[in-house]
C-alpha positions in Angstrom: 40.1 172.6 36.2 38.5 169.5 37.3 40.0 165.9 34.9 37.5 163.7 34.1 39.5 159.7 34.2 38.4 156.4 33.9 40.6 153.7 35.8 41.0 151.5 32.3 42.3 154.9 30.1 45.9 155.1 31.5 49.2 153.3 31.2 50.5 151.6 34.5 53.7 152.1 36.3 54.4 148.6 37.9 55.8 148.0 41.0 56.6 144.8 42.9 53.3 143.4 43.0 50.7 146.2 42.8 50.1 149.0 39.9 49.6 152.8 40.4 49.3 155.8 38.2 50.1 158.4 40.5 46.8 159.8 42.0 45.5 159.9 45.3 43.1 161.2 47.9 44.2 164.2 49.2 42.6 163.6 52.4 40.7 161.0 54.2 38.2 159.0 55.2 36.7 159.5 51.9 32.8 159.4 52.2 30.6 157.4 49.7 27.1 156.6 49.5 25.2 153.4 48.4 22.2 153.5 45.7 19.7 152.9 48.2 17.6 150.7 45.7 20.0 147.3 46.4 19.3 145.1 48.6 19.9 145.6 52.3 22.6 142.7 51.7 24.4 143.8 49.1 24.7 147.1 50.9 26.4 145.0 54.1 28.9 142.9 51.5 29.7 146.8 50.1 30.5 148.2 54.0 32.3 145.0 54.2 34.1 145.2 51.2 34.9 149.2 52.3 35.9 147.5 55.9 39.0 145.4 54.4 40.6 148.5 53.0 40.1 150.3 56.2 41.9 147.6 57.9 44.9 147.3 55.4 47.7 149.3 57.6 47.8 152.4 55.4 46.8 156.0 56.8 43.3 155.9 54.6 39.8 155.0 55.0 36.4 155.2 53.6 33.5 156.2 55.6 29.6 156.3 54.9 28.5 159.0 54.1 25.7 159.3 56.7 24.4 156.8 59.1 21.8 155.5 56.7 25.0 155.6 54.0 22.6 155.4 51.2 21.8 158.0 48.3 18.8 157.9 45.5 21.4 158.8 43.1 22.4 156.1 40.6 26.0 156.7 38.9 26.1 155.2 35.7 30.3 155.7 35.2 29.4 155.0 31.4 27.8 158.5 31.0 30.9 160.5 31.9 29.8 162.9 34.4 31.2 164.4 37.5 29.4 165.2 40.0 31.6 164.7 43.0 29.7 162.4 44.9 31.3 159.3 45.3 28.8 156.3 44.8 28.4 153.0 44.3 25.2 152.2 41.7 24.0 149.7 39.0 23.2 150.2 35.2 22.1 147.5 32.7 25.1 147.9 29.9 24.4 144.4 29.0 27.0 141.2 28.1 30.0 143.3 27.3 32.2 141.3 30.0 32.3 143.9 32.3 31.1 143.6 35.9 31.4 147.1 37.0 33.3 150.1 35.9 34.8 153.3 38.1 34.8 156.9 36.9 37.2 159.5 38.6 37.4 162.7 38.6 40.4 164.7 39.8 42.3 168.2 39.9 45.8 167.9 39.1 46.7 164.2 40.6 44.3 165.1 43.5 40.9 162.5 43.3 37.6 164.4 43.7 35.1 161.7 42.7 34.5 158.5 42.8 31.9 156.2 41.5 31.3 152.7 41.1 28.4 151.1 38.5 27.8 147.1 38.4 26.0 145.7 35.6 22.8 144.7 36.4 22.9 142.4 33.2 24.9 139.8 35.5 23.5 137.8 38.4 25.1 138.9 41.6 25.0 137.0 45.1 26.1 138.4 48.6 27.0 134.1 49.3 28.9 133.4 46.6 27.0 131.3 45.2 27.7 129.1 42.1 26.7 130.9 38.8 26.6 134.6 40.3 29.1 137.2 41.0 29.9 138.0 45.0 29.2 141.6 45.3 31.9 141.6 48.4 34.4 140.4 46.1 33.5 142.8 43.2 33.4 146.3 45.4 37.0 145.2 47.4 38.4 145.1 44.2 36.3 148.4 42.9 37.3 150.2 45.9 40.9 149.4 45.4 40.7 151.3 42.4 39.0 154.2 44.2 42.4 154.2 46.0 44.0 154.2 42.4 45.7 150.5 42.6 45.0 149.4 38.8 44.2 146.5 37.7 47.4 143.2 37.5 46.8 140.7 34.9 48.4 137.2 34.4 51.0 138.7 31.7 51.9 141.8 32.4 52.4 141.7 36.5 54.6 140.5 39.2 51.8 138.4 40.9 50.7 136.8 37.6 47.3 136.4 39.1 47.7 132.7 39.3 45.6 130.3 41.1 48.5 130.2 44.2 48.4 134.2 43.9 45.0 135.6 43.7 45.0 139.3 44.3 42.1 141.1 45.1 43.8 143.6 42.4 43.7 140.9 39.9 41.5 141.8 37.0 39.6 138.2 36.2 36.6 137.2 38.3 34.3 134.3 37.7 31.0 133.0 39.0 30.9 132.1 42.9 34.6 133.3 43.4 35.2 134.9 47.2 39.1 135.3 47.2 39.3 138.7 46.6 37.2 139.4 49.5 40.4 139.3 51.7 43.7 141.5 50.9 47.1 139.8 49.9 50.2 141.3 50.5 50.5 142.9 47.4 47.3 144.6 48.0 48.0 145.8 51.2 51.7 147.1 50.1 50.1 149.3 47.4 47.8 151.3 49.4 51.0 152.0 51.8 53.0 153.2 49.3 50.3 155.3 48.0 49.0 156.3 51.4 51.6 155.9 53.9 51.2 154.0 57.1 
């Protein structure tokens, strides 16, 4: 029986600095694929982004899914579907505050599917640029929840998100903001506990 989630429909368990809900990748490197429709540099800021997981510590990483790592297939994570390729695409869901969204499917606790959709009603930049979103910044925290860390907010987690502790698992982004490009601590001790070392 295959479980149709969405990152933002389950309650957290909090620990130290970093939020889980129990499921994983059974195995790994987990191979994805990039609509090949963006631009050649948003592609790179999304290898990057992919790149800084890889290098966290933990036994886990993601992996192209072919040299040209790119896929006519747009996910739109708003239509529900499974179709157990894991992608990253773009869909116009216009000014609802939401940069992008992940859709997962799993069996049992086990993740099967990933995708990734960023609105295309915002501006995005791959410079970080004042007034746009940095895609790099976006996916590193979109492929964090691929490895099912959820998001921490300034209320309800041990980081607080504040300016002196800026997660790339915090959930607030604004225009031109690169911080979450890099992994914090508390970043990099969720996907060990999750995935070991």
């Amino acid at each position: 029986m295959l479980l149709h989630l969405l990152v933002f429909s389950f309650g957290t368990v909090t620990t130290f600095a970093y939020s889980t809900s129990g499921y994983s990748w059974s195995s790994s490197p987990i191979p994805y694929y990039i609509n090949s429709a963006f631009a050649s540099s948003f592609r790179t800021a999304m290898k990057a982004a992919d790149a800084t997981w890889d290098a966290a510590g933990a036994d886990f990483s993601f992996s192209c899914g072919s040299t040209a790592c790119t896929t006519s297939a747009n996910p739109n994570v708003w239509s529900y579907s499974c179709d157990l390729e894991k992608s990253i695409g773009y869909y116009n869901r216009g000014d609802t505050g939401v940069l992008a969204a992940v859709n997962f499917c799993a069996v049992g606790s086990s993740l099967a599917e990933a995708d990734t959709t960023l609105n295309t009603y915002y501006s995005f930049t791959t410079t970080g640029a004042a007034g746009k979103y940095d895609v790099q910044d976006l996916v590193t925290h979109e492929f964090g929840h691929w490895l099912w860390l959820l998001d921490l907010s300034s209320s309800g987690s041990p980081s607080y998100c504040s300016s002196s502790v800026m997660s790339t698992m915090c959930r607030y982004m604004y225009p031109g903001q690169t911080y979450r490009r890099s992994l914090r601590t508390d970043d990099k001790d969720g996907i060990k506990a999750i995935y070991g070392t």
